[in-house]
N, C-alpha and C positions, 0 to 999 in steps of 0.2 A: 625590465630591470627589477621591477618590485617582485616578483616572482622568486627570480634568480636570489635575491638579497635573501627573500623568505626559506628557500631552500639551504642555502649556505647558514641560516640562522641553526636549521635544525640539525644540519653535519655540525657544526661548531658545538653546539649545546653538547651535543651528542657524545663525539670522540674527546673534547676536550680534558674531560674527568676521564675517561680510559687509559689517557695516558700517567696518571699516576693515582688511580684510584685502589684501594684495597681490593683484593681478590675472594669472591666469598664462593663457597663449592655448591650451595643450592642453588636452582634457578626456578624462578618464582614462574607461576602457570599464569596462560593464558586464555585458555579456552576453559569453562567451565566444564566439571568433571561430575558423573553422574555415579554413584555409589546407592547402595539399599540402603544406610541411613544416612548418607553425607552426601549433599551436595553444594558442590565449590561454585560461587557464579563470580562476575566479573560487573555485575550493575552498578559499583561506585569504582569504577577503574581500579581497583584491587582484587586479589584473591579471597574471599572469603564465604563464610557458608551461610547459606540464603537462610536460616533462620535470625541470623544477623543482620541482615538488612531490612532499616526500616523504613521497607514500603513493597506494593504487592511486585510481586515478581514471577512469572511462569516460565520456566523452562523445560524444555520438548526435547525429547533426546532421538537419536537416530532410530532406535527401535523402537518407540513410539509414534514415530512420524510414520514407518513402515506400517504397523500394525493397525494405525487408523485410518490410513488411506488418507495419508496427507501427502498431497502429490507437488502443490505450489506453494507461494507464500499467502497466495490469498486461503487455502485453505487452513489456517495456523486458526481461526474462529472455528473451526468443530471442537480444539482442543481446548482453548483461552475464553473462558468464558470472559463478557464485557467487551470482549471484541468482534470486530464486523466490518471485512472487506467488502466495499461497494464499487461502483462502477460509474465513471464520470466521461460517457462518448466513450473514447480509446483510452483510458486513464482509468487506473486501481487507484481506489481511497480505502482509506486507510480507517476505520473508528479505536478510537478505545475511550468507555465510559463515555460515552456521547460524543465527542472533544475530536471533531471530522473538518473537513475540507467540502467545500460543491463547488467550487471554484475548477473549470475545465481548462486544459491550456497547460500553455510552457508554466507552470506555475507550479512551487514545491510544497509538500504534504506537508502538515502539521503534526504527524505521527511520522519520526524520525526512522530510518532506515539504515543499519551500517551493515557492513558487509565486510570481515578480516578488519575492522577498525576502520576502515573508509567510509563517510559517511555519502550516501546514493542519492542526491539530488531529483533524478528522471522518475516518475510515477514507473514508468512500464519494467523498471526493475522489482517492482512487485507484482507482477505476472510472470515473474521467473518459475520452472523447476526447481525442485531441491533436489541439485542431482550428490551433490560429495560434501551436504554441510551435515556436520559435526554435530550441530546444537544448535539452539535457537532460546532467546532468553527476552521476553515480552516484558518491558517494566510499563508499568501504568501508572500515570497521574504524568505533570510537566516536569520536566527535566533539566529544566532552564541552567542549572548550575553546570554541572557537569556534562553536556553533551551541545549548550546553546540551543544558536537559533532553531527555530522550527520545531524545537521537540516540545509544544504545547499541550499536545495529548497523551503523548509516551513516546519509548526508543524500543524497536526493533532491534536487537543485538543478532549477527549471524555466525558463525565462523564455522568454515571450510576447510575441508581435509588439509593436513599438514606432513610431513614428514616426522618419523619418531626415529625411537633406535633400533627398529628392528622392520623390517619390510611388510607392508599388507598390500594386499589387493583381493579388488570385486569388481564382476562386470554382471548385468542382465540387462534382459529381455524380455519387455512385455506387449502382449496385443490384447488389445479391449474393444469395447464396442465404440460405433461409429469408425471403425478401421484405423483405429488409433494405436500405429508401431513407435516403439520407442527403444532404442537400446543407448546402453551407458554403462561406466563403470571407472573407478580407479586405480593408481598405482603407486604407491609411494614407502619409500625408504631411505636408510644411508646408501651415500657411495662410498664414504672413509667416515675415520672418525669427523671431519670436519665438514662435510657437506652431507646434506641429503636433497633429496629430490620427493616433487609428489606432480601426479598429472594426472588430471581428470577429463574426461568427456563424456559428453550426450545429445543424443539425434532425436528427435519427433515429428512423426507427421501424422496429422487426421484429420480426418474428415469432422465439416458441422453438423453439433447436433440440432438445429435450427429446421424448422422442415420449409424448404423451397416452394412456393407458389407456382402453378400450374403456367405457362405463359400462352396456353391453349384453352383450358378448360376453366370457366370464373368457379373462385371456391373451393378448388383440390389446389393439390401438393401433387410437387413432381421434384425429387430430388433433397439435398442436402442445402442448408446455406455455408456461409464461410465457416472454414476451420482452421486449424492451428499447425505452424511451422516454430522448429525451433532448437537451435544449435547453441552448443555451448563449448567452452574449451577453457580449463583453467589449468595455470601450470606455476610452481612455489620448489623455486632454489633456496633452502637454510644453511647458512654456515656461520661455523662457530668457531672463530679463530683463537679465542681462548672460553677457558670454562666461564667465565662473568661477563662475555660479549657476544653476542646473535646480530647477524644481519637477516631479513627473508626479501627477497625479490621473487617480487608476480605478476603474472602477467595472465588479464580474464580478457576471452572472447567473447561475447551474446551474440546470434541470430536473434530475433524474434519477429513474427510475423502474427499475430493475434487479433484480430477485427472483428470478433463476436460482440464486443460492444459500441463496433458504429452500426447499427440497425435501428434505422429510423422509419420500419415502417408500420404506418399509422394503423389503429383496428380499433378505439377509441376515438369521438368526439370528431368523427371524418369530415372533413369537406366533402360536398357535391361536386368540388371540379373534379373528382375522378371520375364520373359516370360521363364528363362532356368530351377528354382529353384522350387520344389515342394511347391504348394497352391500358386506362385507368380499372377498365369491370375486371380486371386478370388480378388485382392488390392482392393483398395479404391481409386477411379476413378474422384472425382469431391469433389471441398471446400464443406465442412458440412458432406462427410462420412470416417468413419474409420474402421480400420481393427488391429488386436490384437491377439500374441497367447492366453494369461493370462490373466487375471480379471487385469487390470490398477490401481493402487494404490498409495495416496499421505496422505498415515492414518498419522494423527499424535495427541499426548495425553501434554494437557499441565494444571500444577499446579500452580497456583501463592497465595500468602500469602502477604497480606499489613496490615499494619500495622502506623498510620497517628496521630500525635499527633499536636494540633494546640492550643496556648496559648495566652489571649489579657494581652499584657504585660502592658499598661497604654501609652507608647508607641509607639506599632504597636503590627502586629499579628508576632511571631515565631511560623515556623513549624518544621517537622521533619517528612519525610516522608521515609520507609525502605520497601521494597520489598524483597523478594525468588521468584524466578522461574524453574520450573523443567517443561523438554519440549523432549519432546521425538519423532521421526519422521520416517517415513519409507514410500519410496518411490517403486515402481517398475511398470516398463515399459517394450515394444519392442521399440527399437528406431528406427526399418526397418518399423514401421508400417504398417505389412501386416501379413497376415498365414503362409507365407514362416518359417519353425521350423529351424533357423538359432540362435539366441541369443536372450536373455533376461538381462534385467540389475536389479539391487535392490540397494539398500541403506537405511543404517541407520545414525542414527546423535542423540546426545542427549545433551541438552545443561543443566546447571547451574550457573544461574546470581544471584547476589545479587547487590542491588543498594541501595542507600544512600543518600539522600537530608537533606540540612539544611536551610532554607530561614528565613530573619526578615525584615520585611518590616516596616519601620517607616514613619507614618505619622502626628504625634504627633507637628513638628516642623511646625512654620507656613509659610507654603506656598512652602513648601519642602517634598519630599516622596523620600525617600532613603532603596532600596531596597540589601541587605549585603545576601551571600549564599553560599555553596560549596557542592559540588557533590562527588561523589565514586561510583564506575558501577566495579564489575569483575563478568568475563562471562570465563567458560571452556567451548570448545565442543570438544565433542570426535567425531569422523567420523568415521565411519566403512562401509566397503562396502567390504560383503562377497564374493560376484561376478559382478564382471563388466568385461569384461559379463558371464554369461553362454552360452557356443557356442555347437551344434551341430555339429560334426564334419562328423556325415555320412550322411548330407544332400543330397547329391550328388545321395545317391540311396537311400535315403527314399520314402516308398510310401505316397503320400498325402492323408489324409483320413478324409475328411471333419466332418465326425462322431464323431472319436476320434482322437481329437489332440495329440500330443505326451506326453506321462507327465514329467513333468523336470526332472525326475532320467534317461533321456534321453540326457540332458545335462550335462556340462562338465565346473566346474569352473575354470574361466581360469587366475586369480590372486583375490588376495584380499589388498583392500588396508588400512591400516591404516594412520589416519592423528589426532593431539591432536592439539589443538587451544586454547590460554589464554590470555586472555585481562585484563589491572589492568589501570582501569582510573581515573584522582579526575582532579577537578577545581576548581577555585575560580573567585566569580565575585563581582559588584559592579555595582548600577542604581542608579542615581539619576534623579528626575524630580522636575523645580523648576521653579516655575510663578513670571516672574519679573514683571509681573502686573498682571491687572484681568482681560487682554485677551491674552497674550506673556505666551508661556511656553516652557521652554527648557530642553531637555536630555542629557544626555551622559551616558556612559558605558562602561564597558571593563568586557571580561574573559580569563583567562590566565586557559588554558587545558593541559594536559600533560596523555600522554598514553603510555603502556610498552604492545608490543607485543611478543609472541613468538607460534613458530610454531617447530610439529616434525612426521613426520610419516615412514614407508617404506610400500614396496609392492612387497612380495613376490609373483611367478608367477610360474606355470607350466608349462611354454614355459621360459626359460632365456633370450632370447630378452626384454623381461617385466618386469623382476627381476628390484627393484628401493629399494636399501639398507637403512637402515636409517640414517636417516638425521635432520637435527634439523635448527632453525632458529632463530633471534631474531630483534627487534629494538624500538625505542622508537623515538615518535610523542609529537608534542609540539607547540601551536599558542596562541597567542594572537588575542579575536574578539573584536575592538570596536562595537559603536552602538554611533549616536548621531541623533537629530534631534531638528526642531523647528516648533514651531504651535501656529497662530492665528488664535485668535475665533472671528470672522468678525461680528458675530450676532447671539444672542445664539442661542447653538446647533448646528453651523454652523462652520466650521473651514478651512482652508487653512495649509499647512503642506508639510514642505520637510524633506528626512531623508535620511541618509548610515546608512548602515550595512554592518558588514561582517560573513561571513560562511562557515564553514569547514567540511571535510567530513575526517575521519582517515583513515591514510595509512591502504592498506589490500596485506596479501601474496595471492598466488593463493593456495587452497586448497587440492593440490597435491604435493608432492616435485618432482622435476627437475630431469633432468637424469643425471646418475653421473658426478661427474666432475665439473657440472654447478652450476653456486652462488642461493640460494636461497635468493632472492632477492623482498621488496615486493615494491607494486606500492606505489608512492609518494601522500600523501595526496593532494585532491582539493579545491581548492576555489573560494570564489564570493565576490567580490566589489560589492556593490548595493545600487542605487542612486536612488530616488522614491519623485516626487511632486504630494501631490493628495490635492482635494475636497472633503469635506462632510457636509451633514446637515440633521438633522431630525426637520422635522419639524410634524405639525399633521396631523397625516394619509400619513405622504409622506417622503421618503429615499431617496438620492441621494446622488451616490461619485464617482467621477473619479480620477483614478491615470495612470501617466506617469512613466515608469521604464526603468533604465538602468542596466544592470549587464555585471562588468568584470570577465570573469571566466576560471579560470588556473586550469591545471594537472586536466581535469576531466577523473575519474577513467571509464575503455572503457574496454570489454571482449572481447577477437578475438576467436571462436572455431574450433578447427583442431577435427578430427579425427584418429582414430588409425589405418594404413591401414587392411583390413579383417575383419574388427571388426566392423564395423561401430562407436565403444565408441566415445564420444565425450570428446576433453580435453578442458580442459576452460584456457586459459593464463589471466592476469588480465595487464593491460598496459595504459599509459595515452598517452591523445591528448595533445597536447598543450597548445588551448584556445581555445574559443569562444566567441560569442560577443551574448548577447541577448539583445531586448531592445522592447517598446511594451508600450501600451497603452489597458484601460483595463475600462470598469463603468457599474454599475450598478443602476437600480433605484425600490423601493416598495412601494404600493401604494395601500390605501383603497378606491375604487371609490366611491363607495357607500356602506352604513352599513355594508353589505354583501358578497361586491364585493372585493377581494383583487388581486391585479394584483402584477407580480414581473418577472423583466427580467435582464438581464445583455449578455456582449460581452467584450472579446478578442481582439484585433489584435496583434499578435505577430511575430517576428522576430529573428529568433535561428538559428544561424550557428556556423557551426566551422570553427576554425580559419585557418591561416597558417602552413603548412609541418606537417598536420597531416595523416601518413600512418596508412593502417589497416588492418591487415593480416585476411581474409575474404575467400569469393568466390564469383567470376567471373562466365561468361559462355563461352563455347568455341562452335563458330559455327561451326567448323569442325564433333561436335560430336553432333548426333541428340538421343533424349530421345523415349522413347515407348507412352508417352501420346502426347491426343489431343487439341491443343489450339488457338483459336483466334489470338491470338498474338505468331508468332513464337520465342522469344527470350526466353518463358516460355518453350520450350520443347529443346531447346539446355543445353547440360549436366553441371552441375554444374562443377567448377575447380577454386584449391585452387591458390590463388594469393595477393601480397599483391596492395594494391589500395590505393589512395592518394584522400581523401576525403576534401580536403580545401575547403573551401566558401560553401559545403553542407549543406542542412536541421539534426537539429539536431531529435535524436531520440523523439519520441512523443510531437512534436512541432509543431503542425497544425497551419498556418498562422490565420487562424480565426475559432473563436469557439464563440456560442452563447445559450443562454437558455433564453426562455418565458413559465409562468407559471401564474397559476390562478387557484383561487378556487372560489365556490360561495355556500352562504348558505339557502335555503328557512326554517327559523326559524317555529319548530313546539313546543309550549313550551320551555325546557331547550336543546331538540333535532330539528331535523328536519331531511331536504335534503342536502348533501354539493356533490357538482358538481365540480370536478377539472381533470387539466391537464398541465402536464410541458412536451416539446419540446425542444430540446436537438440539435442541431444542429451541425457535426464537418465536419470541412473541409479537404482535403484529407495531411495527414501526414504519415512518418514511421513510420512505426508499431511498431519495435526492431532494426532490425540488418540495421544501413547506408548506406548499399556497394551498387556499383552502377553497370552496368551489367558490365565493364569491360576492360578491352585495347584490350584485341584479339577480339574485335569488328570494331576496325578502319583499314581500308584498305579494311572493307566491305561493302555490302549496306546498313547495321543497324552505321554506324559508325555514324550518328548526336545522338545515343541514348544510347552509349559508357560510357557517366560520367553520365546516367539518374540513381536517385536512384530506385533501380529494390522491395525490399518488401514495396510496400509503400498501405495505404490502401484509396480508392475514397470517395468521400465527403459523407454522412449519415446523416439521421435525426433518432435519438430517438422518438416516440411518448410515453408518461404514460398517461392514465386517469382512473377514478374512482369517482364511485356514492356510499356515504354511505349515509345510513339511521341510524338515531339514534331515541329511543323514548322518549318520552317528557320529559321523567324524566331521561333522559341524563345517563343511566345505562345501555343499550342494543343498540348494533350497529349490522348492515349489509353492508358487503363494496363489492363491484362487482367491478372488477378490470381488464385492458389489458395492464401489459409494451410491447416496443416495437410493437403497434398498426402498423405500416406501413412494417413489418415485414423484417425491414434492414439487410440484412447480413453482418457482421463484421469482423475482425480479431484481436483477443485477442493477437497474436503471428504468427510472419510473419518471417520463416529464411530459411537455407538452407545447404545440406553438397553435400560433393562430390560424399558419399558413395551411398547413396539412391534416394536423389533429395530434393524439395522446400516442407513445410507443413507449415500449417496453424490451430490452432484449430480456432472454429467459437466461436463467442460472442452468446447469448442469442434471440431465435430465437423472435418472438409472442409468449407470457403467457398469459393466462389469467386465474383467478379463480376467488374464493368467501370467504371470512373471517370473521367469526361471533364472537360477542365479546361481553363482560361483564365488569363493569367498577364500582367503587364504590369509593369516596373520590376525593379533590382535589390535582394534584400536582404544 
């Protein structure tokens, strides 16, 4: 019923001024538009040119995403300096300017995601393709006013092919290494003057670039690990029954099937049970290989329905934008990461949001833009997890038979746990921006949020030590986020500009209930003060902006993982720090040298600690106890051990002191086609990967003790290389693109942690690619 009410809210808002409002003949853009010195973005839900808005902003346009070999959305960090997609198990995280998630699970980013105005709750929508988007518009710092909950670090803006007034289409085809086929492409136009249509698809498959452990030979490689599946389907009815009313109806398909980051097997800090345990001497020996009973798996299937009604009232524009999502997921792993026929784990989850937006932006008034709106989001997931884990309990005298693995009716489930999760959120806000002259312009803003959680599961077990009765939970979240700022425009196009904000991230329970007896209790919502002076000017053929940041940031929400002993299961507690301090300086500049020649680079310096008496129940090493692997550095082969650790004045998660990108393309004009020559360089300096902890206290009183509080998974400085040569022919209808990411062939770590039970794992990032991508192209967009 509250659902239903909420929807009729935003038809009402909607049509009601349509039926006698003034008829105006322009209609106001939505998608940011990319010109050689204009561009138009959409970062304070209006039209306007991003030397205007005061705060940093990066927008990617579609031939830049092409040319640098940006293929997903975690690769948008070659291009945005200050950002860094990480890897959390089967979960993309998200950084910008330190201001990250490590929190694993049903649980939502802190760097905001929209998609066509939707905002995308599920991590694994940022392991998407970018197969038919448009643009991409990065804002950095909290967000809290204008876009709410969870946008504490920044918002991801995306938007997707649309229909115009004249018909386009593109389809290709590429194969790269690791036998990675993909094809895709779109279509879109009028059908009359009143509707048009746009439909998009794309298919992938390939193979991992992970190298497989031998299940014969100890210490080779035989094969590939997991690789990547992945379908998509989008399809956008617009019609326009008069010239000042749009409706668009859409309707997105996802496949996805991606499990390069559940590899958990260990090559750090090993136990000795692999040398006593059947198939243990066959592991996986060194970063980049893995080992597995089962085919690895992070499938999951998702439906989304929108629905976007936008009206020029005489005015400003009101929208109404209403969303469904049905999302369905299923994970399973070894989390021993080896052949040893010990346990398996699986999981399912299946979510249902519905979400609600009303906006009216008035700019009718002279010299004043007053933007009025309110929000509604409820999201149920159900968790289910049939076996966590499946255990072999006659390991002990199985024989190992490289041939034939064991089949899991060999295993033994050894609880199941249910967990129900419902979220009911709405806000209301309020933006004004108002020019007290015709170079002085001033904002302020406010949103007041409110959310009602509740949680309830139990976890019936075959062993009663595990038995976890049910239980239920509940609580209710509540903030107010200003936003204010001021900006002069010193010379057009040119501005100076300071601003706060604030941003909130919602309380979250841990996704398990407690053992009995104990409160389920969940973690306290985080926030960010942030304080931001920048520069900007577009001038012709030339960009430049610098901005200086400060953020005060309380109760950031922090995961600590224990294990279950015997089991290796990992439990997830969810707990906050205290504070941290970030603060950082950040510019970019782009630049047409000559006709052809477009340069564009940007840099970082950042500073992200955390604060005072922030403990965190972790793992240590203990040099009493020595591991089975071999390593350079002995503190990597001392056995992991669970301890809690005091992380103050530490580098925060995915907070690399300096990060940089230089990029270029060039074009040898051959008619409407030619040769275009590019490459963008990605530069990061060495930061944690995931998990904070540092090697330890039962370090001190020995010879390693100066490297006792050193943070122990951190990953060494790397350069990205991308480049590519497409040919187009004259009549700008057929391309060929020859393409190598990662040219200098860097090894990374996507995911850096470590348990008691097994030892330290790592999956690897994306080794050298290269292929070839042939394309077809007709119409402008």
């Amino acid at each position: 019923m509250t659902v239903r009410r909420a929807a009729l809210l935003g038809v009402t808002a909607l049509t009601a001024p349509f039926l006698e409002a003034p008829a105006l003949a322009q209609e106001a853009q939505n998608a940011p538009a990319v010109d050689r010195d204009v561009i138009i973005v959409t970062a304070q839900r209006r039209a306007e040119a991003l030397e205007d808005v005061p705060m940093t902003v990066t927008v990617v346009n579609q031939e830049t995403l092409a040319a640098s070999g940006i293929i997903s959305v975690r690769d948008l960090q070659n291009v945005t300096t200050g950002v860094q997609l990480g890897q959390g198990g089967g979960f993309a995280q998200p950084a910008v300017r330190g201001v990250t998630t490590i929190i694993n699970g049903t649980f939502e980013n802190n760097v905001t995601l929209y998609v066509d105005d939707l905002y995308q709750p599920i991590a694994q929508a940022l392991n998407v393709d970018l197969v038919d988007v448009q643009s991409v518009q990065v804002l950095k710092g909290p967000q809290g006013t204008l876009y709410g909950r969870n946008a504490t670090g920044g918002v991801i803006l995306m938007e997707t092919i649309s229909p115009t007034q004249s018909w386009a289409a593109k389809a290709e085809a590429t194969y790269a290494r690791f036998d990675d086929k993909r094809i895709g492409g779109y279509v879109a136009g009028p059908i009359n003057d009143m509707i048009g249509i746009s439909v998009s698809g794309y298919h992938r498959r390939s193979d991992g670039y992970h190298k497989l452990a031998s299940r014969s030979v100890p210490g080779e490689t035989d094969g590939r690990g997991p690789g990547l599946e992945q379908d998509t389907v989008r399809a956008k009815i617009v019609i326009t029954p008069s010239h000042n009313f749009k409706v668009t109806l859409g309707y997105n398909y996802m496949h996805l099937d991606d499990p390069r980051g559940l590899i958990f097997s260990p090559y750090e800090n090993v136990v000795p049970t692999y040398n006593v345990l059947p198939g243990g001497e066959y592991r996986a020996t060194k970063f980049g290989t893995v080992a597995y009973d089962f085919e690895i798996s992070n499938d999951s299937e998702t439906h989304e329905g929108l629905l976007k009604m936008e009206l020029d009232t005489g005015l400003g524009k009101l929208r109404s934008i209403s969303g469904y999502t049905q999302f369905k997921g299923y994970t399973e792993f070894d989390f021993d990461g080896s052949y040893v026929p010990n346990s398996w784990s699986t999981s399912r989850q299946r979510w249902r949001i519905f979400q609600q937006a009303v906006d009216y932006t008035i700019d009718a008034v002279d010299r004043l833009t007053l933007a009025l709106g309110g929000t509604y989001y409820k999201q149920k997931v159900k968790f289910i997890d049939p076996s966590i884990p499946y255990a072999n309990f006659g390991i002990g005298s199985t024989v190992y038979d490289p041939d034939n693995p064991l089949p899991l009716s060999a295993y033994t489930g050894l609880w199941t746990t249910f967990y129900d999760e419902e979220k009911e959120a709405w806000a209301l806000y309020a933006d004004a921006t108002y020019k007290l002259t015709d170079r002085l312009t001033i904002n302020v803003g406010g949103r007041y949020s409110e959310e009602d959680q509740s949680v309830s599961g139990e976890q019936p077990s075959i062993l009663s030590v595990f038995d976890l009765p049910y239980a239920s939970a509940s609580a209710n979240f509540s903030k107010f986020t200003p936003r204010a700022s001021i900006r002069y425009e010193i010379m057009p196009q040119t501005n100076i500009y300071a601003s706060y904000s604030k941003g909130f991230r919602s309380g979250a329970f841990n996704n398990r209930q407690p053992s009995p007896g104990t409160p389920w209790l969940p973690a306290d919502q985080e926030t960010i003060d942030a304080y931001e002076v920048g520069f900007k000017t577009a001038q012709n053929r030339f960009r430049f902006e610098v901005a200086g940041f400060y953020y005060d940031y309380k109760n950031l929400q922090v995961s600590s993982t224990t294990t279950i002993p015997g089991t290796g299961t990992p439990i997830v507690t969810i707990t906050n720090a205290p504070s941290a301090e970030v603060y950082g300086i950040e510019g970019s500049f782009d630049v047409e040298v000559l006709e052809n020649l477009h340069l564009r680079a940007g840099a970082t310096w950042l500073h992200a600690r955390y604060g005072d008496d922030f403990t965190f129940s972790t793992v240590g090493v203990d040099p009493t106890q020595v591991g089975i692997n071999s390593s350079s550095d002995p503190l990597k082969t001392f056995l992991n051990v669970s301890q809690v650790q005091d992380l103050s004045g530490q580098q925060m998660s995915r907070a690399p002191d300096f990060t940089a990108n230089v990029g270029m393309d060039y074009l040898i004009p051959v008619g409407d086609g030619g040769f275009r020559f590019a490459a963008n360089l990605k530069y990061t300096d060495s930061y944690v990967v995931t998990n904070p902890s540092v090697w330890g206290p039962l370090l001190i009183g020995t010879e390693y003790e100066d490297r006792a509080n050193e943070q122990r998974f951190r990953q060494g400085d790397y350069v990205l290389l991308n480049t590519s040569v497409t040919w187009t022919d004259p009549s700008d209808s057929y391309y060929l693109r020859a393409w190598v990411n990662n040219l200098t062939d860097s090894r990374y770590r996507l995911h850096y942690n470590g348990t008691g039970s097994w030892g330290t794992y790592a999956p690897m990032g994306e080794p050298r690619t290269y292929g070839l991508t042939v394309g077809v192209k007709f119409g402008e967009r």
